[in-house]
C-alpha positions as CSV (number, residue, x, y, z in Angstrom):
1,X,78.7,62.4,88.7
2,X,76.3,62.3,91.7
3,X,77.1,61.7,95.1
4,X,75.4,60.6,98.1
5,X,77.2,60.6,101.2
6,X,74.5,61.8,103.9
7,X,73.2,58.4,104.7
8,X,74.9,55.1,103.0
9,X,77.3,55.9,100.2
10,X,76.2,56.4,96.6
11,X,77.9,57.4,94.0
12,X,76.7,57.5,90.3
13,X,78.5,58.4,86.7
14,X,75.9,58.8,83.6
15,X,73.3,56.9,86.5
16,X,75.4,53.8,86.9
17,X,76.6,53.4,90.6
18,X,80.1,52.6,90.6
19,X,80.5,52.3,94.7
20,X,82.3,49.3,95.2
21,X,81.3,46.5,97.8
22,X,84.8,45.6,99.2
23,X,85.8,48.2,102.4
24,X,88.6,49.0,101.2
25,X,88.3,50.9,98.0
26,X,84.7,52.1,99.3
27,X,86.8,54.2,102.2
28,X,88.8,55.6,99.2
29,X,85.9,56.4,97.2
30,X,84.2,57.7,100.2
31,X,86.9,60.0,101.0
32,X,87.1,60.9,97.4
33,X,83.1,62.1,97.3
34,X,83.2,63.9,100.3
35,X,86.2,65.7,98.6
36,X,84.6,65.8,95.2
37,X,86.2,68.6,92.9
38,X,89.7,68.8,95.4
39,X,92.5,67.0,95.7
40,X,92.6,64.6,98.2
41,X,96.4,63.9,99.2
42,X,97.8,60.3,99.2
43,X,98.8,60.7,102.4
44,X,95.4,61.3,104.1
45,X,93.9,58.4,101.5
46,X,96.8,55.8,103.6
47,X,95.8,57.2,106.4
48,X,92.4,56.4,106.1
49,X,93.2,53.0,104.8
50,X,95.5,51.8,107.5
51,X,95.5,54.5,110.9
52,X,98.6,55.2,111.1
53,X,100.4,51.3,110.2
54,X,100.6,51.7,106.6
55,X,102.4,48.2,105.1
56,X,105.6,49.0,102.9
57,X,103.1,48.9,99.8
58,X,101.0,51.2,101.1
59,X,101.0,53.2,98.0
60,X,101.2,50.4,95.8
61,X,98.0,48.9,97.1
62,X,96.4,52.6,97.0
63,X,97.2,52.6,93.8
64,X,95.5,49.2,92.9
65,X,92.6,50.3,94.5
66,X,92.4,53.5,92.4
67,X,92.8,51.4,89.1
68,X,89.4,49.1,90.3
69,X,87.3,52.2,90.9
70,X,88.4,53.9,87.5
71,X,87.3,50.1,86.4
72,X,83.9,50.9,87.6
73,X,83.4,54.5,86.6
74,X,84.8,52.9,83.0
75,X,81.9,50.8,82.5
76,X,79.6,53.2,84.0
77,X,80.4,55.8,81.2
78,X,79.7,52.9,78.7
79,X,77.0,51.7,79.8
80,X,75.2,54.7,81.5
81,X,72.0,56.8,80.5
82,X,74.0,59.3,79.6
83,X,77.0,58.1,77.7
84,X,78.3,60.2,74.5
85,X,78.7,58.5,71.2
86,X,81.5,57.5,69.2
87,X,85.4,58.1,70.1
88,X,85.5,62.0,69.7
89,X,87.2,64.7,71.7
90,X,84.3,65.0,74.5
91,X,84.1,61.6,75.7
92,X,85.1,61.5,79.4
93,X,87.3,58.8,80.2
94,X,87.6,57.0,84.0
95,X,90.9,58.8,84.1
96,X,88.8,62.3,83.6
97,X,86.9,61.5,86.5
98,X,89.3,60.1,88.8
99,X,92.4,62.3,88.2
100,X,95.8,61.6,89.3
101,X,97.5,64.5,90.4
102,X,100.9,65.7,92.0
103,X,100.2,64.5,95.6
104,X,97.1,63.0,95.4
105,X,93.6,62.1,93.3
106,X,90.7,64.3,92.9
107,X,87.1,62.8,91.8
108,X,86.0,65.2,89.1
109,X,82.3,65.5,89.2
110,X,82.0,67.7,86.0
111,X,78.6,69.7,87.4
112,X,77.3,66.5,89.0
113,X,75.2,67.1,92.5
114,X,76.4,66.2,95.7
115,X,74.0,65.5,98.9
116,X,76.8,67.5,101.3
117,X,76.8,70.9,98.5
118,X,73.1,70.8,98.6
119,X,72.9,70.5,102.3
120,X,75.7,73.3,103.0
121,X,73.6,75.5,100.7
122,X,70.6,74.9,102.2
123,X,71.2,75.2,105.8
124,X,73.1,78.9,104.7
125,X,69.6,80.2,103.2
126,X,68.1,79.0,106.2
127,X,70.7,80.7,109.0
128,X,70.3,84.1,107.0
129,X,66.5,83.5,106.7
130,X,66.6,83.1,110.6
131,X,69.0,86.2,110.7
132,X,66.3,88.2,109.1
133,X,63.6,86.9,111.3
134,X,61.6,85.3,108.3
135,X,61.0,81.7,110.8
136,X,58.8,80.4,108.0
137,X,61.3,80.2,105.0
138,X,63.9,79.0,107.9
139,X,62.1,76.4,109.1
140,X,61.4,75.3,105.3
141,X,64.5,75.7,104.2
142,X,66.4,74.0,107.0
143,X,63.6,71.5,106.7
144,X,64.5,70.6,103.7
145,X,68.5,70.7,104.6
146,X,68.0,67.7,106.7
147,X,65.6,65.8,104.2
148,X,68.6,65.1,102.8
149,X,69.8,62.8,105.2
150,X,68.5,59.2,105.2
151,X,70.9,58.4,108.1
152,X,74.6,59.1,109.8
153,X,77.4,60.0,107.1
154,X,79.0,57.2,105.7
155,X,76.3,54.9,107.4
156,X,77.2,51.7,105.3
157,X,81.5,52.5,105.1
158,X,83.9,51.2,107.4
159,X,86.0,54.4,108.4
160,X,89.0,55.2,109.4
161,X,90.5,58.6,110.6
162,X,89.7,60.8,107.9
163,X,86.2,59.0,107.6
164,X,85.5,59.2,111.3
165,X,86.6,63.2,111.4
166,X,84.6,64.0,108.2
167,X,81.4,61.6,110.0
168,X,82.0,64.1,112.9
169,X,81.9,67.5,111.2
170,X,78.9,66.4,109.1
171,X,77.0,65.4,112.0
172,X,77.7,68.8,113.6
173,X,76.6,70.8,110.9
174,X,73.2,68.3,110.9
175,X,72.5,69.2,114.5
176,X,73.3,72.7,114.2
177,X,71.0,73.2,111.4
178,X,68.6,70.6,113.8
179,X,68.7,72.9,116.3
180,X,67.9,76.0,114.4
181,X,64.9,74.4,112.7
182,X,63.4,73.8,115.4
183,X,64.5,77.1,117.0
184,X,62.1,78.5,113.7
185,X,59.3,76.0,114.5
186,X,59.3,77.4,118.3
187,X,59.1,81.3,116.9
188,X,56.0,80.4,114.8
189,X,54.3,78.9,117.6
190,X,54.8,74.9,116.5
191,X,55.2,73.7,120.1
192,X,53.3,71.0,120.3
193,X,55.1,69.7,116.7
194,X,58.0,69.3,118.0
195,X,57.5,67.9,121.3
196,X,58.0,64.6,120.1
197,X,61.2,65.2,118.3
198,X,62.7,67.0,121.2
199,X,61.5,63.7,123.1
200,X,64.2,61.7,121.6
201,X,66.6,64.5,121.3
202,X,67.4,65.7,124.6
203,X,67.5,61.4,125.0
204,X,70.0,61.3,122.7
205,X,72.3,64.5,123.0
206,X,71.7,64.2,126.7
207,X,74.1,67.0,127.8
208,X,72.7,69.6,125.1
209,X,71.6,72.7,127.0
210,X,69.8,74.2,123.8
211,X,68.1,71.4,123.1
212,X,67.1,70.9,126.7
213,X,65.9,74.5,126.8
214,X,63.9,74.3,123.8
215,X,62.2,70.9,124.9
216,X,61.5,73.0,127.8
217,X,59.9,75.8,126.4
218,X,57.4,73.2,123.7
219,X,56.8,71.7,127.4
220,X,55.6,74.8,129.4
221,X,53.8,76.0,126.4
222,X,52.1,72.6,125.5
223,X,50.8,73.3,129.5
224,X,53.2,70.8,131.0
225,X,54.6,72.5,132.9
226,X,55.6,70.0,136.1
227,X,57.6,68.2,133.1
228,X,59.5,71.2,131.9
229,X,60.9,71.7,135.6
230,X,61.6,67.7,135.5
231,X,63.3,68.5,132.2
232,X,65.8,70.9,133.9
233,X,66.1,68.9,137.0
234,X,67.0,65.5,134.8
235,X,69.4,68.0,132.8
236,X,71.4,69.2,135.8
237,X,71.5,66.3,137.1
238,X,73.1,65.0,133.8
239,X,75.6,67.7,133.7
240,X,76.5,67.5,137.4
241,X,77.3,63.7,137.2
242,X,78.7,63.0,133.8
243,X,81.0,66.9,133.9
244,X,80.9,68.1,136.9
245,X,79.3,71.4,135.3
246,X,75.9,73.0,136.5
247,X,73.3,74.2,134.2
248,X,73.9,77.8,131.9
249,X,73.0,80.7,133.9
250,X,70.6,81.1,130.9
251,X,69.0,77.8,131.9
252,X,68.9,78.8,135.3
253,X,66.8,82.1,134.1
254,X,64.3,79.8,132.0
255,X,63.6,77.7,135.2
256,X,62.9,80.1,137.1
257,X,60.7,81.7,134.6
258,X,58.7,78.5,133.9
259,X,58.5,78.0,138.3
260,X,56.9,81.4,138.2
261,X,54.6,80.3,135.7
262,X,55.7,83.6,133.3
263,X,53.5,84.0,130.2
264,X,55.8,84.9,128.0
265,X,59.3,82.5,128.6
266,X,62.3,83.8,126.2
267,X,63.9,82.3,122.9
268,X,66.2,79.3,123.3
269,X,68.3,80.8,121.4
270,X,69.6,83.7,122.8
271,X,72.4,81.9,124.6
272,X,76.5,82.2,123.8
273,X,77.4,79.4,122.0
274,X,78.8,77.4,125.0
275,X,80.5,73.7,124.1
276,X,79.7,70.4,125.9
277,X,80.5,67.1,125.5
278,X,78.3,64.7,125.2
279,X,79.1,61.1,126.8
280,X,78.7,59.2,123.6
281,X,78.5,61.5,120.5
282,X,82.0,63.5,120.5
283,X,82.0,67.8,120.9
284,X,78.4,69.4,120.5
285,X,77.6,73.2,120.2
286,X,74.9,74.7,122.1
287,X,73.5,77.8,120.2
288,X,74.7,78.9,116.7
């Protein structure tokens, strides 16, 4: 089985896509992918499906919804690329893949790939890669960490709790990863490549001082720097209003250094981890 959650939800047994198109059992088979291989407890599954108001057949209806995605996965094993011939002892059934349990289901993926594994994996080569000071094979690696999303977790399910916290996490570890990426980028000397990424960034996460400091830093180097001060100003100005917080003492160092026009202007990244919240997009990190 192969999963795709990083983006709109796919999932594929023997090449045959057995996502569903009613909301419903997609949230349990979403929930079940970005689980893949564990046991996901009923309990969490009704409260994805209902917040918190489950109906009295809660687990009735659950259970209905299981038995239409074991539907799908059944014909998928019949009629897939890679289906197994005859009746014998190795032929997976639907039940193999989506296993009932004591507590709960678990969607077997029996060696399959998974967008989220691949992405976790990645991202770790390209932090110890960074840790080692090789910026080249981080910024590839990570580079190709965040190829793998096509656009925000779950982009095409309807969520509910679990979905929502999962969303969350996932789109954490995507900026983190961001961030560090273009952290590499900065150490090779790949200013002006990123300056219009960080563009949009520091638009988006508009309360993210690493961000800010690294759109600051491609600024001064690119020879702008009148906009790298308007960066920090815009910035503080942000913080002040929406948090009632002033800028990192470490921010406060990189303005200064860009005011006095100092060749060499430090790494964005040698600030504590400090967390922010940004208006519209839950907790961030700053830093790694």
């Amino acid at each position: 089985m192969d999963i795709d959650v990083l983006g709109a939800l796919d999932v594929r047994e023997n090449g045959v896509s057995v996502a569903p198109t009613a909301p419903k059992p997609r949230q349990v088979l979403a929930l079940l992918a970005v689980h893949a291989d564990r046991v996901v407890p009923v309990a969490s599954l009704v409260e994805e499906l209902w917040s918190g108001r489950p109906p009295r057949s809660a687990r009735t209806t659950l259970q209905t919804y299981v038995l239409q995605l074991r539907e799908l996965i059944g014909a998928a094993l019949t009629r897939g690329t890679g289906q197994q011939d005859g009746a014998g002892p190795e032929r997976r059934t639907a039940k193999d893949v989506l296993i009932t349990l004591p507590g709960g289901y678990l969607l077997a993926t029996a060696g399959g790939t998974s967008d989220v594994r691949e992405f976790d994996r990645l991202a770790g080569l390209g932090y110890r890669a960074m840790d080692a000071g090789d910026f080249a094979a981080a910024s590839r690696t990570l580079g190709a960490a965040l190829d793998l999303w096509s656009g925000s977790a779950f982009a095409d399910v309807q969520t509910g709790v679990q979905l929502t916290m999962e969303a969350r996490r996932l789109d954490e570890s995507r900026l983190c990863a961001l961030d560090q990426r273009i952290e590499a980028d900065l150490r090779l000397g790949r200013h002006r490549e990123v300056l219009a990424e960080l563009t949009v960034l520091t638009s988006r996460y508009r309360t993210h001082e690493n961000l800010h400091a690294q759109f600051m830093i491609a600024l001064h180097r690119s020879g702008r720097r009148g906009e790298a001060l308007n960066a920090y100003m815009h910035l503080r100005t942000t913080l002040g209003r929406d948090l009632g917080l002033e800028p990192s003492p470490r921010l406060r160092r990189l303005q200064h250094s860009i005011l006095m026009a100092e060749p060499e202007i430090p790494s964005a990244s040698a600030a504590p981890t400090r967390a922010v919240r940004h208006p519209d997009a839950g907790p961030q990190v700053v830093g790694r």
